[in-house]
C-alpha positions in Angstrom: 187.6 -72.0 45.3 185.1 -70.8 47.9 183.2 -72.9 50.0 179.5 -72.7 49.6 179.1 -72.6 53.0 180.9 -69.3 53.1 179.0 -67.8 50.7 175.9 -69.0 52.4 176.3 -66.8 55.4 176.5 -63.5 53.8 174.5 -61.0 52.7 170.7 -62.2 53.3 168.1 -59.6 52.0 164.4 -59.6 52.3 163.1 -63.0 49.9 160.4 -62.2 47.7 158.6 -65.1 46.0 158.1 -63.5 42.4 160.7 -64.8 40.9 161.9 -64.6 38.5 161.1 -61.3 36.8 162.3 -62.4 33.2 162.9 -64.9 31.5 166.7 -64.2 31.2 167.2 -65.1 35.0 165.0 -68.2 34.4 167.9 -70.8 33.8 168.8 -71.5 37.4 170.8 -75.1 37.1 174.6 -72.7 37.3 173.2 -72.1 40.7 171.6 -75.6 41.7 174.8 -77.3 40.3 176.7 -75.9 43.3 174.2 -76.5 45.7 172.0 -72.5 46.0 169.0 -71.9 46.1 168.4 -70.8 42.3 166.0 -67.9 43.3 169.3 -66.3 45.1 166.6 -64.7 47.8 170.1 -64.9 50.1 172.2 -62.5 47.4 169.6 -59.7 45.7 170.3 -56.3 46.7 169.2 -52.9 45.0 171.7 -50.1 44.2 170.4 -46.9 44.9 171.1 -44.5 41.5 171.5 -41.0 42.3 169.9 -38.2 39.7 172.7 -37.2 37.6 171.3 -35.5 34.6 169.0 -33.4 36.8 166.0 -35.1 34.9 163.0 -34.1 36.4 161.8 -36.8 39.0 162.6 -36.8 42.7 162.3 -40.4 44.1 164.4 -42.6 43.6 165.7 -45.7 41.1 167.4 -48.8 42.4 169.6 -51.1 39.9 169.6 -54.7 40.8 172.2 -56.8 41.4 173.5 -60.2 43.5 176.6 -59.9 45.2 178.0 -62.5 48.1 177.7 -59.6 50.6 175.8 -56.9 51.7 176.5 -53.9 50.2 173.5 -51.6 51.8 176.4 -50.8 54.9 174.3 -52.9 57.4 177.0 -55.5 57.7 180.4 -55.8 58.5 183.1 -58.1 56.6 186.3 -57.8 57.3 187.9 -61.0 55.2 187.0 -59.1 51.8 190.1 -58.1 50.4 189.0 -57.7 46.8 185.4 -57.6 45.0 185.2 -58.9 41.2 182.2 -58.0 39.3 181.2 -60.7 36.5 179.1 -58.9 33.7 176.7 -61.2 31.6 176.3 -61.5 28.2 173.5 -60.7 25.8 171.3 -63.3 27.5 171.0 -61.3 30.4 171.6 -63.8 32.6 173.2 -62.0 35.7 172.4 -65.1 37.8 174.4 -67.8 36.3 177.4 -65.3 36.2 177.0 -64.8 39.5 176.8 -68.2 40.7 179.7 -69.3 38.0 181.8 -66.3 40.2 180.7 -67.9 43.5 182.1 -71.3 42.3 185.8 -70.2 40.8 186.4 -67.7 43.6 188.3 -68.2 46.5 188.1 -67.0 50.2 187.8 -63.2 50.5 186.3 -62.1 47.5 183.3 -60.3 47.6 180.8 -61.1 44.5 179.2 -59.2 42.5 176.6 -59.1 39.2 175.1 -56.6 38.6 171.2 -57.4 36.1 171.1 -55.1 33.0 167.8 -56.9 32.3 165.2 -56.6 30.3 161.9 -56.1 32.6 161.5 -53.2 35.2 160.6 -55.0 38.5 160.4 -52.7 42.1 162.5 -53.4 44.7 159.9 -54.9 47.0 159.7 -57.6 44.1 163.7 -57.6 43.6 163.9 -58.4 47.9 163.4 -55.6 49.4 165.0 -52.0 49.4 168.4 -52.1 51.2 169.9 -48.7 49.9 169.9 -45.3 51.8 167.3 -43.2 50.2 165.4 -40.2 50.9 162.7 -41.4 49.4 159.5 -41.0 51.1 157.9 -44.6 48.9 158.1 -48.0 50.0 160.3 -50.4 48.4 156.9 -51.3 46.4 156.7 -48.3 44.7 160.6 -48.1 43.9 161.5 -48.9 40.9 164.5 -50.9 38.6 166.3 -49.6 36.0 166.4 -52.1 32.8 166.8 -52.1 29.4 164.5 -52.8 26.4 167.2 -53.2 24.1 170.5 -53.8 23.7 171.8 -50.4 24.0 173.1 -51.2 27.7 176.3 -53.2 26.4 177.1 -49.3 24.4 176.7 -47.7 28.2 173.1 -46.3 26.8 170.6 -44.4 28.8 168.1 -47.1 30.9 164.6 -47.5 29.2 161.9 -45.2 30.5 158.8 -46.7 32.4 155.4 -45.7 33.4 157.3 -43.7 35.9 160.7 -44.3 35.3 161.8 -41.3 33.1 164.0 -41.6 30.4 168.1 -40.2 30.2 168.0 -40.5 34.1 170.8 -43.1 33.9 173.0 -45.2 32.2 174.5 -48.9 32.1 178.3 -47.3 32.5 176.8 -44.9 35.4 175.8 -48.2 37.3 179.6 -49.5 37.1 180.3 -46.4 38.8 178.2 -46.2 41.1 178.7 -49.4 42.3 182.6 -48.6 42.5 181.8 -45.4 44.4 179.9 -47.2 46.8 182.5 -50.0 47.8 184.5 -46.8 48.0 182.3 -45.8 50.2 181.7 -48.7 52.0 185.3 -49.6 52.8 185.7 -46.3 54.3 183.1 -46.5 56.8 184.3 -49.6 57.8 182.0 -52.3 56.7 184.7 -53.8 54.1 188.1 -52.0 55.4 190.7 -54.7 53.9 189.4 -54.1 50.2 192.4 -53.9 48.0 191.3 -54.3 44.7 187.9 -54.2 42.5 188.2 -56.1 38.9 185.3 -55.4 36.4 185.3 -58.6 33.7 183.1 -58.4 31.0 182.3 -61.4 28.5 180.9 -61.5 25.3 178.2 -58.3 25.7 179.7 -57.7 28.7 183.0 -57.5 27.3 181.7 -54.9 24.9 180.3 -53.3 28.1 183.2 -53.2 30.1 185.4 -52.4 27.3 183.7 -49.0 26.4 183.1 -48.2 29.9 186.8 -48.4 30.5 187.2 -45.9 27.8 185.6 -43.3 29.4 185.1 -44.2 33.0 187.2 -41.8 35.9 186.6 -45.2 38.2 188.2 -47.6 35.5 191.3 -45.4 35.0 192.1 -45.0 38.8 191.4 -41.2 38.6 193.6 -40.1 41.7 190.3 -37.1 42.6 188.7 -40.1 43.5 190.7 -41.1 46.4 189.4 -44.4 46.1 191.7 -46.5 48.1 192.0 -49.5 46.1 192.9 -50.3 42.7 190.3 -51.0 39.6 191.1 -53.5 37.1 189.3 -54.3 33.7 189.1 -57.6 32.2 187.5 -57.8 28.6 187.1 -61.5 27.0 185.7 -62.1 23.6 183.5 -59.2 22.7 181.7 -59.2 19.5 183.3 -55.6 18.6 185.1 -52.7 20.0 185.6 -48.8 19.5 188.1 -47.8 17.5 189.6 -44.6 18.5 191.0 -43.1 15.4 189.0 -43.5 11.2 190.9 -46.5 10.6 190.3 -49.6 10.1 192.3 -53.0 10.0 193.0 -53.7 6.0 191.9 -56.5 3.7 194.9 -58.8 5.2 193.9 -58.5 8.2 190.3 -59.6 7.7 190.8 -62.8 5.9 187.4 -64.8 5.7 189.2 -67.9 7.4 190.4 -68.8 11.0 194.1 -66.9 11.4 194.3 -68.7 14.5 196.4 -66.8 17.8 199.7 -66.3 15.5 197.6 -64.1 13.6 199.4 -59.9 13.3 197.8 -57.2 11.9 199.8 -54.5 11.4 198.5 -52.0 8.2 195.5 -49.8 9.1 193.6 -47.3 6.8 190.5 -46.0 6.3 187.9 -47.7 4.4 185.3 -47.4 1.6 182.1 -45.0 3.7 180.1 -45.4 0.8 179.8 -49.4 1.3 179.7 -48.6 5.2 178.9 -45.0 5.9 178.1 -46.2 9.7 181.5 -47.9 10.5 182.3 -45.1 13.0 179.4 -44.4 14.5 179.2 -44.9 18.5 179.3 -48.2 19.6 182.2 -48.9 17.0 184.1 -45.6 16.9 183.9 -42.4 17.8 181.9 -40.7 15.8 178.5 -39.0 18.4 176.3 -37.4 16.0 173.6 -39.0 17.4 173.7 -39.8 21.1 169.7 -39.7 22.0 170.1 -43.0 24.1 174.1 -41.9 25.7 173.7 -39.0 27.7 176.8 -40.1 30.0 178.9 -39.2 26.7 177.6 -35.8 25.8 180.4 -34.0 27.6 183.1 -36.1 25.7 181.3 -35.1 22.2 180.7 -31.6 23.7 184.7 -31.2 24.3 187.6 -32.5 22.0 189.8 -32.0 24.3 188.6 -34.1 26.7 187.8 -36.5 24.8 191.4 -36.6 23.6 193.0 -36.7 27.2 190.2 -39.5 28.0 191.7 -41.5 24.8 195.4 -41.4 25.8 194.5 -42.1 29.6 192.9 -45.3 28.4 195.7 -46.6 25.9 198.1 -45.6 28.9 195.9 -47.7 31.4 197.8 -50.5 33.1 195.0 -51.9 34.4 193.5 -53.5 31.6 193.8 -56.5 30.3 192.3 -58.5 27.2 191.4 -61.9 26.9 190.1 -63.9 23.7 189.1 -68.1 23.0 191.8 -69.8 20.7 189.0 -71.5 19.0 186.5 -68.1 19.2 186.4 -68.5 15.2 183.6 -69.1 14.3 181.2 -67.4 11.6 177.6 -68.9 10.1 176.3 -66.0 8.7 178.5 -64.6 6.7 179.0 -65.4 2.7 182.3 -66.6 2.1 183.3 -67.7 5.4 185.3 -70.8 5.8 184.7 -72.0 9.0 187.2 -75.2 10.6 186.1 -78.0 9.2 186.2 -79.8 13.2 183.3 -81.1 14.7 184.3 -80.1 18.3 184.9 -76.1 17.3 181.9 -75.1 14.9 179.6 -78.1 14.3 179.5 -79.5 18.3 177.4 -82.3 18.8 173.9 -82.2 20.4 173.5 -78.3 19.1 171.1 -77.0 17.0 172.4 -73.1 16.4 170.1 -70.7 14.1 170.1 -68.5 12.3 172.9 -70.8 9.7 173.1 -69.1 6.3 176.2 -69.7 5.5 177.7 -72.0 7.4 176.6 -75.5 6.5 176.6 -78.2 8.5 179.0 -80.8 9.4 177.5 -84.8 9.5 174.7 -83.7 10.2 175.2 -80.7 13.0 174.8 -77.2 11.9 177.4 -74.5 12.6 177.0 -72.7 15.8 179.6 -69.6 16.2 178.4 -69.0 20.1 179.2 -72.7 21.5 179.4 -73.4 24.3 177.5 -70.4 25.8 174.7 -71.3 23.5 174.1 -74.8 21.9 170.9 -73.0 19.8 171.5 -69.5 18.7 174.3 -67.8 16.7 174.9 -64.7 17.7 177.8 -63.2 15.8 177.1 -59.9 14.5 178.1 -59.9 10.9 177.3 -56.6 10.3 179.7 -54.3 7.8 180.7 -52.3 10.7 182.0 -55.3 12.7 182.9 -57.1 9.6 185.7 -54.1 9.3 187.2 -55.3 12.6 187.7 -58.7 11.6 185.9 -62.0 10.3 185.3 -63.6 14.0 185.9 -62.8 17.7 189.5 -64.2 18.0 190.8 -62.1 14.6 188.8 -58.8 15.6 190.5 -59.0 19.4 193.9 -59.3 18.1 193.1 -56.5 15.2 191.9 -54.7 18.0 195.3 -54.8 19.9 196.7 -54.4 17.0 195.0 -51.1 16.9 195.8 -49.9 20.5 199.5 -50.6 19.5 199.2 -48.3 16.7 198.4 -45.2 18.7 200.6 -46.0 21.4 198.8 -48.1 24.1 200.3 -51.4 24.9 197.7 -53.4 27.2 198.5 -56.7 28.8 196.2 -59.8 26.5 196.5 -63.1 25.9 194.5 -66.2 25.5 192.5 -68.7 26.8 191.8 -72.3 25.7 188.2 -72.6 24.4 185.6 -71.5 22.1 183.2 -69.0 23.5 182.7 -69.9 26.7 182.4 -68.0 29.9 183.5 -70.8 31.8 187.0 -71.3 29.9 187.4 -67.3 30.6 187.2 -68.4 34.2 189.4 -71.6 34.2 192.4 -69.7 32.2 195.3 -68.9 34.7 195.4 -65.6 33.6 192.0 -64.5 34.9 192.8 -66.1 37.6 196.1 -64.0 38.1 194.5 -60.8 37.3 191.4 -61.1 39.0 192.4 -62.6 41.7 195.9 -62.1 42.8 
C-alpha cells in the first residue's frame, strides 16, 4: 500500500475553491477516510483533447482528471514504474475511485481517474490549465468535456455546450489520449521507468473499458505506436457487453436463478428479433446503423474489413483480463427472478434499494442488486437486450467468455469474492497481480 505521505507530495495544481462541480464528486468520505483533503486541489489536472474530427472550432477542450502526479510535463518522477487508471461507475464518481486507487496501491504507481462527468466546468474552475495548448484563452475560458447522458460508458461523442461543439470528441478518445500522452511523457523524460499502463473499468466503467478495448490501437499494443510499455485491460462486473457475432447465449444459459461460478454456457444461436429487434444494436453488438453520438466508430462501420481484423486482434489480446463478484447475482426488477434467499447477498441490512418490482423483500429489507456500491438504488439493467446475455452480472460475464471462446479468443478471467463492490475488485489477488505486478 502507498503511503499518504507519498502521494501527498506529488502533483500539486492550481486549487480552485468551486468545488465541487457536480454532485457526482460530492461524496468525499473515500478520500477523508485515508486522510486527503476531499476537494483533491493537490491531484486535478486537465487533459488537453486535440481536434480529431476536424470539427469546426479552434481552441481548445481539456478532459479532467486526478492522477497522483503531474502529467502536464512540468515534473519529473522517476520511481513511476507503472500508471493504473481506475474508471468509475455510473455515479460518476471519479474521486472516490481515485482515492480507493491511492489507498490499495503500492510505491511507484502513478494514479489516475479520469471524470466522465456530468456538468461542463472550465479549467480555471477544474485548477487551473496545465496542458500545452496553443490556445490564445485563459484557463477561464477553456472548457471540459462531459457528458449529459450515459452515452460515455458506449465510447459516445462528449455533449456539446454553449461553446463546446458537438462530435469533437469521444469518452474512448480520452483513454487514448491519455495513453498517448504517458507515452509521451516517459519519452521526454519526466516518467522514464514506466513499464506498464493498466486501464480497469468497474461496473460502467467496465462497460467502458471493455468496448474501448475492442477497438482501441492503444489497448491492443499496436506496435505503429512505439509506445514503450505495455497496456493492460481489466473489466470487472459490467452490466453488458458487445457481442461480436448475431448470437446470443440460449435459454439454458439464461436461467432466471443464481448459476453461481460453476456455471458453463456453451450453445449460442440467434434469437427471436421480433421480441427484441434492438439486441444488436451498438452498445450490445455490432450492428452501427445509427452512430449519431459514436463518431470514433464510423471508420469501423465504414470498412468490414477492418472491422474484422479489429475483432480477431481483440479475441487474440493477451492483455486482457476479466473479472466478476461470486455473489454479483442479483436481480429486483425482473419478473420471474429468484433471487438468494440470504440476507447478506440481496436483502443487506441498513439498505433501502429502489426501484424493487420484483424482488420482494427479505424480514423486512428490500432487495438491492447493486450492494455494496449502492445501499439505495438498483441499477441492473433488465432490459431485453441485456436480458439475452444473462439474468445477472455474474451469469452474463461467464456467457460472455463463453462467447469469446466460441470465436476463438481465450482471455485470462476469474473471480473475486463479493457482491458488487469496487472495493472487493481491489482486494482480490488477481487485480492485484495483474495491475500491479
Amino acid at each position: 500500500m502507498r503511503s499518504i505521505s507519498f502521494a501527498l507530495t506529488l502533483g500539486l495544481a492550481t486549487s480552485s475553491t468551486f468545488w465541487p462541480p457536480s454532485d457526482e464528486l460530492e461524496d468525499e468520505s473515500a478520500c477523508t477516510d485515508i486522510g486527503i483533503d476531499g476537494s483533491l486541489s493537490e491531484y486535478r489536472f486537465s487533459l488537453a483533447m486535440p481536434n480529431t474530427y476536424e470539427n469546426d472550432y479552434s481552441d481548445t477542450i481539456f478532459h479532467p482528471l486526478f492522477a497522483s502526479s503531474s502529467l502536464s510535463g512540468d515534473a519529473t518522477d522517476d520511481s513511476v514504474t507503472s500508471a493504473v487508471v481506475f474508471i468509475h461507475g455510473l455515479a460518476g464518481d471519479a474521486n472516490t475511485y481515485f482515492c480507493d486507487g491511492l489507498d490499495i496501491s503500492p510505491e511507484g504507481v502513478l494514479v489516475i481517474s479520469p471524470w466522465f462527468g456530468d456538468a461542463q466546468v472550465t479549467a480555471d474552475d477544474w485548477g487551473g490549465w496545465g496542458g500545452s495548448t496553443n490556445s490564445t484563452l485563459s484557463s477561464a475560458d477553456v472548457l471540459s468535456t462531459y457528458w449529459t447522458s450515459s452515452n460515455w460508458v458506449k465510447g459516445g461523442d462528449a455533449s456539446p455546450g454553449d461553446v463546446t461543439p458537438s462530435r469533437y470528441t469521444t469518452s474512448f478518445d480520452v483513454i487514448d489520449v491519455l495513453i498517448q500522452q504517458l507515452s509521451d511523457l516517459k519519452s521526454s523524460g519526466n516518467f522514464k521507468n514506466l513499464e506498464r499502463v493498466t486501464v480497469n473499468g468497474f461496473s460502467a466503467g467496465a462497460q467502458l473499458a471493455s468496448r474501448w478495448s475492442i477497438f482501441s490501437k492503444y489497448a491492443s499494443n499496436n506496435e505503429d505506436l512505439d509506445l514503450d510499455f505495455e497496456v493492460r485491460t481489466i473489466v470487472a462486473d459490467g452490466s453488458s457487453y458487445v457481442y461480436l457475432d448475431e448470437t446470443r447465449p440460449n435459454d439454458s444459459c439464461t436461467t432466471l436463478e443464481d448459476t453461481g461460478k460453476t456455471h458453463t454456457c456453451s450453445s449460442f444461436s440467434t434469437p427471436d428479433v421480433d421480441s427484441c429487434s434492438s439486441y444488436n444494436e451498438w452498445k450490445y453488438g455490432l450492428d452501427f446503423s445509427d452512430l449519431s453520438a459514436n463518431v470514433y466508430l464510423e471508420p469501423f462501420a465504414a470498412d468490414p474489413n477492418l472491422l474484422t481484423s479489429q475483432i480477431s486482434t481483440y479475441v487474440n489480446n493477451p492483455k486482457i483480463y476479466f473479472l466478476f463478484g461470486d455473489s454479483d447475482v442479483c436481480n429486483c426488477n425482473y419478473e420471474g427472478y429468484s433471487n438468494p434467499q440470504v440476507s447478506a447477498t440481496c436483502y443487506p441490512s441498513g439498505t433501502s434499494c429502489s426501484p424493487n418490482d420484483f424482488g420482494g423483500s427479505l424480514n423486512g429489507v428490500q432487495c438491492c442488486d447493486t450492494y455494496p456500491d449502492t445501499g439505495s438504488s438498483n441499477a441492473l439493467a433488465v432490459g431485453c437486450e441485456e436480458m439475452l446475455q444473462g439474468s445477472n452480472r455474474l451469469q452474463r460475464g461467464i456467457n460472455y467468455m463463453a462467447h469469446i471462446k466460441e470465436l476463438g479468443g481465450n482471455f485470462t478471467w476469474g473471480f473475486f469474492e463479493g457482491g458488487h463492490s469496487n472495493a472487493a475488485f481491489y482486494a482480490g489477488d488477481e487485480f492485484s497481480a495483474w495491475a500491479f505486478e
